[in-house]
C-alpha positions in Angstrom: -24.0 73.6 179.4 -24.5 71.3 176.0 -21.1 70.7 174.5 -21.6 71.3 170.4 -22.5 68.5 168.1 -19.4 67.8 165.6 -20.1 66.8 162.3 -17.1 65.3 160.5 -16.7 65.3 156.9 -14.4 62.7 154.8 -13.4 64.4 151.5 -12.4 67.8 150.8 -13.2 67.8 147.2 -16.5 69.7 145.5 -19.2 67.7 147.8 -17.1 68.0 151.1 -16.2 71.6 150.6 -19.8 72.4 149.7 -21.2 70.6 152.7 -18.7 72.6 155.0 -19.3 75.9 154.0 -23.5 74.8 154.1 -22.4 74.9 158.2 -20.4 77.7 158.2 -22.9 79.6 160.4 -24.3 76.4 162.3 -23.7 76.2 166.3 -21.1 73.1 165.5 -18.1 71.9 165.1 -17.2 70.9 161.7 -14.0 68.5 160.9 -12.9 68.0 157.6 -10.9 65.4 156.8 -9.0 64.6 153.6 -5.5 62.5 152.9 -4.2 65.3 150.7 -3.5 69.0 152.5 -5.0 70.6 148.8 -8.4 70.7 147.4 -8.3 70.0 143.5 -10.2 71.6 140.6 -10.2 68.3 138.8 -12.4 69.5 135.4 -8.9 71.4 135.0 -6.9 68.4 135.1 -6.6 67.6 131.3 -4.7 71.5 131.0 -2.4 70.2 133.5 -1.7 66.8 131.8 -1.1 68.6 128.3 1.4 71.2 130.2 -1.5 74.1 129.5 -0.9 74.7 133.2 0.8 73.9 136.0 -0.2 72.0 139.1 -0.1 74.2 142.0 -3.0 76.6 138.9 -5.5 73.9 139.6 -4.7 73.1 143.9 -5.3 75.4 146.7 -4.6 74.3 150.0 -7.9 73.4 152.2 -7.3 75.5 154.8 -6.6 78.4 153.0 -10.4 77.8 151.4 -11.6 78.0 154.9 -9.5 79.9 156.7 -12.2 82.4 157.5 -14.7 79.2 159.0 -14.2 79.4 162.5 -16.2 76.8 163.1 -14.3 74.0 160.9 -11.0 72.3 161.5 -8.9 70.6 158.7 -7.3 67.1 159.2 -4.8 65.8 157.3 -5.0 62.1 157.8 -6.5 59.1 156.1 -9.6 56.9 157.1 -9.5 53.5 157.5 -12.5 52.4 159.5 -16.4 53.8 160.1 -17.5 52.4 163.7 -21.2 53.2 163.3 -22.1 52.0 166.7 -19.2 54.0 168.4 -19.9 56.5 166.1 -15.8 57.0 165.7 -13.6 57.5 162.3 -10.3 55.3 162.3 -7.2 56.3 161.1 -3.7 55.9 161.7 -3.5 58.7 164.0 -6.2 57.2 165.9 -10.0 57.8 166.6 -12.2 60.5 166.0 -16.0 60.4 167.8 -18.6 62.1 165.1 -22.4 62.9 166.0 -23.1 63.0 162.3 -21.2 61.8 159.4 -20.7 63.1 155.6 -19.0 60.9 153.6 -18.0 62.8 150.6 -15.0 60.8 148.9 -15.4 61.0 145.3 -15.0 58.6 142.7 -12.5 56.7 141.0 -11.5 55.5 137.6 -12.3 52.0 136.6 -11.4 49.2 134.0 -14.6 47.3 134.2 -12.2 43.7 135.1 -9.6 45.2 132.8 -7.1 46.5 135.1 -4.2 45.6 132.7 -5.4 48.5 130.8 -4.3 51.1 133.2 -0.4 50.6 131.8 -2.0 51.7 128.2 -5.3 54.1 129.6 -3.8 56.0 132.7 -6.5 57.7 134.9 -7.0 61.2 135.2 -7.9 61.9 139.1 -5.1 63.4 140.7 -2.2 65.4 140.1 -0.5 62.4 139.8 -1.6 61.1 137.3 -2.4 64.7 135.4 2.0 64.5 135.6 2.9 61.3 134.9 0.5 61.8 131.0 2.1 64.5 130.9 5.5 63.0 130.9 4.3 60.6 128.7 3.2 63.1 125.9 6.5 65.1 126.2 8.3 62.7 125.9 6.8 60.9 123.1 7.5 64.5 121.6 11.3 64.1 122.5 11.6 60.8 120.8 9.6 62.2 117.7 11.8 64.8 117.4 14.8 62.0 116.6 12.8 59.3 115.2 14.3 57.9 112.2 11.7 57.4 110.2 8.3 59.4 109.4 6.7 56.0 110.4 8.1 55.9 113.7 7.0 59.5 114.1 4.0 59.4 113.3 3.4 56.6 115.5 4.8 58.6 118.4 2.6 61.5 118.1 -0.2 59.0 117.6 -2.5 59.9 120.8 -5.8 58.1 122.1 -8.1 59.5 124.3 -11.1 57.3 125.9 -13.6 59.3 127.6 -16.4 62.0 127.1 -15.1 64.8 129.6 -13.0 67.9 128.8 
């Protein structure tokens, strides 16, 4: 008796999600893995940020996404370390042995050298950040509503957005 390749995934965003479902009705065992216990609809992020919506509009949890994939288990950990020759994931929780690998992590915001920026030019990845503009804009909105002068209003409810996306 042949014991079932297992193909693990890193990343439970679009690519990872897409790639697991591709396998749904493959003779293997799937494991996704993913730091966060939600998948995110990240083109809605901006809606969040600008309280259009809430967070938990844009997150689903990943299991609930595959809850009907028998064939696919969802871990909630975080990977520090490929072994190629081993062919095993690292992560706090320990080792995971793979026969094939998908690698689907996504992509991160970046200041090109300029990382004193990101105090002035948040990101716009996670929920995180999608709150923590939003707190800023609301509250620039709070102060505005007391500012003392039309100058110092105006200035509050001065906004700059960098970027071609939504």
């Amino acid at each position: 008796m042949t014991q079932k390749k297992r193909i693990a995934i890193i990343g439970a965003g679009f690519a990872g999600l897409a790639a697991a479902r591709a396998l749904h009705h493959a003779d293997v065992e799937v494991i996704l893995i993913d730091r966060r216990n939600h998948h995110l609809f990240q083109p809605l992020l901006y809606q969040v940020a600008t309280a259009a919506l809430s967070p938990a509009q844009i997150a689903q949890p990943i299991r609930a996404i595959l809850r009907k994939q028998r064939n696919c288990t969802v871990v909630l950990g975080e990977v520090i370390g490929i072994d190629k020759k081993t062919q095993k994931i690292c992560g706090a929780k320990g080792e995971l042995a793979y026969d094939y690998l998908i690698i689907a992590t996504g992509a991160a915001h970046a200041y090109f050298g300029n990382e004193a920026w990101s105090t002035y030019a948040p990101g716009l990845k996670s929920i995180e950040d999608a709150t923590a503009i939003r707190q800023r804009i609301l509250s620039a909105f709070e102060r505005a509503e007391i500012a003392e002068s039309e100058e110092e209003q105006q200035a509050l409810l001065t906004f700059v957005i960098v970027g071609g996306g939504p």
